[in-house]
C-alpha positions in Angstrom: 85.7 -12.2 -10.1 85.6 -16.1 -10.5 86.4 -16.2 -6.6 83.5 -13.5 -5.9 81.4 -16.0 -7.9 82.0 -19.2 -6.4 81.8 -17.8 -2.9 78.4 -16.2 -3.9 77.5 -20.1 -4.8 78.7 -21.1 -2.2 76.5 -18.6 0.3 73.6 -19.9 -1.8 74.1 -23.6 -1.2 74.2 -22.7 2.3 71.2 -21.0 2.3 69.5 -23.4 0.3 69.8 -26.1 3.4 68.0 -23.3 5.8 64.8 -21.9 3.8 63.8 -24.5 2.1 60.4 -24.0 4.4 58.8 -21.0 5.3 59.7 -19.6 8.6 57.3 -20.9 11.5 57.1 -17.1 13.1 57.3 -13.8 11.6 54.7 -11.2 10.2 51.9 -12.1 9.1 51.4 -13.0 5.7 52.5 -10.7 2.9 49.8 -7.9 1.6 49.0 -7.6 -1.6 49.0 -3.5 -2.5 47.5 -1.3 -5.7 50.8 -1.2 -7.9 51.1 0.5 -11.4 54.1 1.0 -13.9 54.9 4.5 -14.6 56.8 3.8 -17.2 60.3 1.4 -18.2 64.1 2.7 -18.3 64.5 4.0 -21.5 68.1 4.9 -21.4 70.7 2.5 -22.6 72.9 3.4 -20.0 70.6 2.5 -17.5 70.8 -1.2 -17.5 71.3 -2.1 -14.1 69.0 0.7 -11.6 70.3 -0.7 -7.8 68.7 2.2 -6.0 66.1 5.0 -6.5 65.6 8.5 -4.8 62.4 10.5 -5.1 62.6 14.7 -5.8 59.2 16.0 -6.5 58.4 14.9 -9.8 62.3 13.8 -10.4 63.0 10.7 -10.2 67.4 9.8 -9.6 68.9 6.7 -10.1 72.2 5.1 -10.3 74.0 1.7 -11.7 75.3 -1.1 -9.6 79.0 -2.0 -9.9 80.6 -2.4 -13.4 79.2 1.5 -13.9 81.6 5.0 -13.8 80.3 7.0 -10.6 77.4 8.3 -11.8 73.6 8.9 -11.7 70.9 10.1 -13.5 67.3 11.8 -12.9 64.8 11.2 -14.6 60.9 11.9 -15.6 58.4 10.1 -13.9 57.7 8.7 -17.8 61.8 7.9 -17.7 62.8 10.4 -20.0 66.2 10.8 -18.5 66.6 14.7 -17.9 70.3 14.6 -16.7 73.4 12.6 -15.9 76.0 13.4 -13.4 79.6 12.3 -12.9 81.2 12.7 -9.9 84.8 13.9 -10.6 87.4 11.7 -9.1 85.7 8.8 -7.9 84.9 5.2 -9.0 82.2 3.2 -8.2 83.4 -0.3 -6.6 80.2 -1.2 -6.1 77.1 1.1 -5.4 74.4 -0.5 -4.2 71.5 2.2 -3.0 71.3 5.8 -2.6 69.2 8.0 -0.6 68.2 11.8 -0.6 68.2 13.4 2.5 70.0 16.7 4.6 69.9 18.7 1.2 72.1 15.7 -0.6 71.9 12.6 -2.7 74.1 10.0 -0.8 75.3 6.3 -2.5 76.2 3.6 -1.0 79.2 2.1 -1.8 78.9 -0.7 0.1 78.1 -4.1 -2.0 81.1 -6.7 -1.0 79.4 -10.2 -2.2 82.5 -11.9 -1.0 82.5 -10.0 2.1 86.2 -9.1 1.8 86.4 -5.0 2.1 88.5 -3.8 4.4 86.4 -0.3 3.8 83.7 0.5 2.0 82.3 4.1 1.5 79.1 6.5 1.2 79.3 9.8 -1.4 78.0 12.7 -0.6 76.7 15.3 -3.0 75.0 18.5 -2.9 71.3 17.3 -4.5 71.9 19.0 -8.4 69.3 21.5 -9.8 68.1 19.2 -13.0 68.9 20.5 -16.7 70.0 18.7 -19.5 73.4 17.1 -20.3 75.7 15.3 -18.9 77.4 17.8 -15.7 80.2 17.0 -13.2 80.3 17.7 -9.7 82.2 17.2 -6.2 81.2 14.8 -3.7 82.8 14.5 -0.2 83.5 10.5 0.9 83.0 8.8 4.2 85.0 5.8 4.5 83.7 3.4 6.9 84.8 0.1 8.4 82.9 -2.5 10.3 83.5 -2.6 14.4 83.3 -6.3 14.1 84.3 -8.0 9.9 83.4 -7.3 6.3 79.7 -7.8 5.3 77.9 -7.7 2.3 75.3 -4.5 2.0 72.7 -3.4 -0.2 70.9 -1.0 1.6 71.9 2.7 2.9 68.8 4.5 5.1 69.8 8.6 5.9 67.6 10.5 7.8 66.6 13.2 5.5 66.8 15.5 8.8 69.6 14.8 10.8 71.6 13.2 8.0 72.4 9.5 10.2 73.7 7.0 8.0 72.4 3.7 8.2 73.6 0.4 6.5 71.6 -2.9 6.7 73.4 -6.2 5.9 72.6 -8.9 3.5 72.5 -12.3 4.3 70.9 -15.1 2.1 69.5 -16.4 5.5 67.4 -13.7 6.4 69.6 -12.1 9.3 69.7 -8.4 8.3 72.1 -6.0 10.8 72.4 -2.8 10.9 74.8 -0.7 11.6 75.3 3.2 12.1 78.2 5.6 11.1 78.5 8.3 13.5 76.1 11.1 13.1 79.0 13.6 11.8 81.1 10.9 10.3 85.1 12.3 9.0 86.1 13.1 5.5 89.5 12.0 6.4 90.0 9.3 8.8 87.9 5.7 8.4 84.9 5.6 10.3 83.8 2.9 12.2 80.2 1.3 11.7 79.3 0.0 14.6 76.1 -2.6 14.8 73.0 -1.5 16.7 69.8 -3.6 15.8 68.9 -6.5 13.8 65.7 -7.8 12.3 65.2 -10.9 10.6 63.3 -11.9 6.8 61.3 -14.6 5.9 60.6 -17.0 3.2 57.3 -16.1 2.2 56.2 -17.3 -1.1 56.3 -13.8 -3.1 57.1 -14.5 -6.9 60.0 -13.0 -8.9 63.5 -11.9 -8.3 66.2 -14.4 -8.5 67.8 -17.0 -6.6 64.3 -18.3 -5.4 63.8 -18.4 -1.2 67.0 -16.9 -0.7 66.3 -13.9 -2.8 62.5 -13.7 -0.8 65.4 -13.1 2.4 67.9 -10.7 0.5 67.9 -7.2 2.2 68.4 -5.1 -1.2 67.4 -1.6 -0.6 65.3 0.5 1.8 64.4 4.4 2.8 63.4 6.6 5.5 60.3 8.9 4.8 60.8 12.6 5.0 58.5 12.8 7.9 60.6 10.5 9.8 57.9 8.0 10.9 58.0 5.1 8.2 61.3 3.2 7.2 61.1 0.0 4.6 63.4 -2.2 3.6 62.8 -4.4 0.9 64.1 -7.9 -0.4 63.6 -9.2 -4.2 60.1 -9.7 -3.8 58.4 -7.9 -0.6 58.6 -4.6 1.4 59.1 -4.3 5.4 57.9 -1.3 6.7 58.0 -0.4 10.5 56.4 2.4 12.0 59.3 4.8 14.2 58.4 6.9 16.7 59.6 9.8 17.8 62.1 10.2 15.0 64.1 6.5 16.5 64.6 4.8 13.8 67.1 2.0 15.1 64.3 1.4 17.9 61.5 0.8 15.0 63.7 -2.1 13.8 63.2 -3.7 17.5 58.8 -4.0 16.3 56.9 -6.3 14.1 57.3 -5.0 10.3 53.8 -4.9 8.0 55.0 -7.2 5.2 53.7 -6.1 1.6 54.3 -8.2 -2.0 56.3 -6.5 -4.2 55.1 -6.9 -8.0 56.9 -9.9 -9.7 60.7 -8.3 -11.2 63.6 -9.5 -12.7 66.1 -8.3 -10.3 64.3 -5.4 -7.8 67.2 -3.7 -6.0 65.5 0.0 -5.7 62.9 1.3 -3.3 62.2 4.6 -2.5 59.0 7.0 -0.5 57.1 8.9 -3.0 56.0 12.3 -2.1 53.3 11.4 0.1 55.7 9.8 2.3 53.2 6.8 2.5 53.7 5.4 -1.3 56.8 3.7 -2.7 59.0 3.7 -5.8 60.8 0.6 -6.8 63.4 -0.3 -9.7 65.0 -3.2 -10.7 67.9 -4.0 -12.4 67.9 -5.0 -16.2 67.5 -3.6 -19.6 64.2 -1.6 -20.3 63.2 -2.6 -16.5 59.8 -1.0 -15.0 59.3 1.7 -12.6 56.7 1.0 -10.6 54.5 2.9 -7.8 53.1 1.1 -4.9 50.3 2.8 -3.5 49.5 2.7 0.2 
């Protein structure tokens, strides 16, 4: 962990020589959007939310690393309505989760000192809600890079076709992503091979830690159900692009819209609300908001 640390430092002081001024091209300048709180966590075991999934009126969620592997749904007033452990499995370090294909899908995939010779997705059949804590089965992809380790917060899944996406993290703004292969192996490792790239900017936004570099940090994102938006977000703003024809790697290849995320602690969670226009976003910390970005 002290290694993990000082190399996180390390990325930071780096970073730190790079954004100290705003990026001379990029989007335009960040929108500011109609955002209320629907409510804040409420369950003590819910202290650090790194990715959000929207079900109807269900909201799920999960820890980041330093959890057991498992999630929770919950009301959209965060009364939490059910947990779920996944038998057999620990959480190294989930970072995001999506629902898509008929599953919830988490992403296994934080490596701050970029130093994973694998990292994985679980898959499990999306639970029906009731009360308690439950147990259920998952089935694991393991993946590993075509090229080295990187760092990753966010997983993207079509919710039709089931593609797994993972966009890196980089304190300098230089997101990749990279794609499993659209029926990846339950038994063999995977290879995630890189296919478009997109870069973040400095712009300003308030909130979130680590100051310019965290306005750069790729920390979550989702694909609408429709298949025609996909957003990313960093600690304080949203990227959205518009995809066409169901090509979402090519979307990544256009200008993003650029929106300001409310001012959070730590926001690692964004998700498409029902509308499939809308967003959900968490952030880590005790008793954190849930907010709901209308668009």
């Amino acid at each position: 962990m002290f290694l993990e640390a000082a190399l996180v430092k390390t990325k930071l002081l780096i970073a730190a020589l790079f954004v100290a001024a705003p990026s001379p091209v990029g989007p335009a300048a960040p929108v500011t959007p109609v955002a209320s709180t629907l409510c804040s966590l409420q369950d003590a075991r819910i202290t650090e939310s790194s990715g959000v999934a929207v079900s109807g009126s269900v909201l799920w969620t999960h820890n980041d690393s330093g959890d057991t592997a498992r999630f929770s749904a919950l009301s959209r007033s965060c009364r939490t309505l059910g947990t779920w452990d996944v038998r057999g499995e620990k959480a190294t370090d989930w970072e995001d989760m999506a629902r898509g294909a008929g599953a919830l899908w988490f992403g296994d995939i934080g490596d701050n000192a970029s130093s994973r010779s694998q990292v994985q997705v679980v898959r499990v059949p999306e639970p029906r809600v009731s009360a308690g804590t439950h147990a259920l089965s998952a089935a694991v992809y393991r993946f590993r890079y075509e090229d080295v380790a990187h760092d990753a917060e966010t997983l993207l899944v079509d919710p039709r076709s089931g593609q797994l996406l993972v966009v890196t993290k980089s304190y300098l703004g230089e997101a990749s992503v990279y794609a499993a292969p659209l029926h990846p192996s339950v038994s063999a490792v995977n290879t995630l091979r890189r296919v478009s790239s997109f870069r973040t900017r400095v712009t300003g936004t308030a909130g979130g830690p680590l100051g310019p570099a965290g306005q750069l940090s790729v920390t979550a994102g989702d694909i609408n159900g429709s298949v025609t938006r996909v957003v990313v977000r960093t600690y304080t703003d949203a990227y959205e692009w518009t995809v066409t024809g169901g090509d979402v790697v090519r979307a990544f290849s256009t200008t993003p819209s650029v929106t300001a995320l409310p001012k959070t602690a730590q926001g690692e969670g964004i998700a498409y609300d029902t509308d499939g226009r809308s967003w959900i976003t968490t952030s880590e910390g005790k008793g954190a908001p849930v907010m709901r970005i209308a668009r």
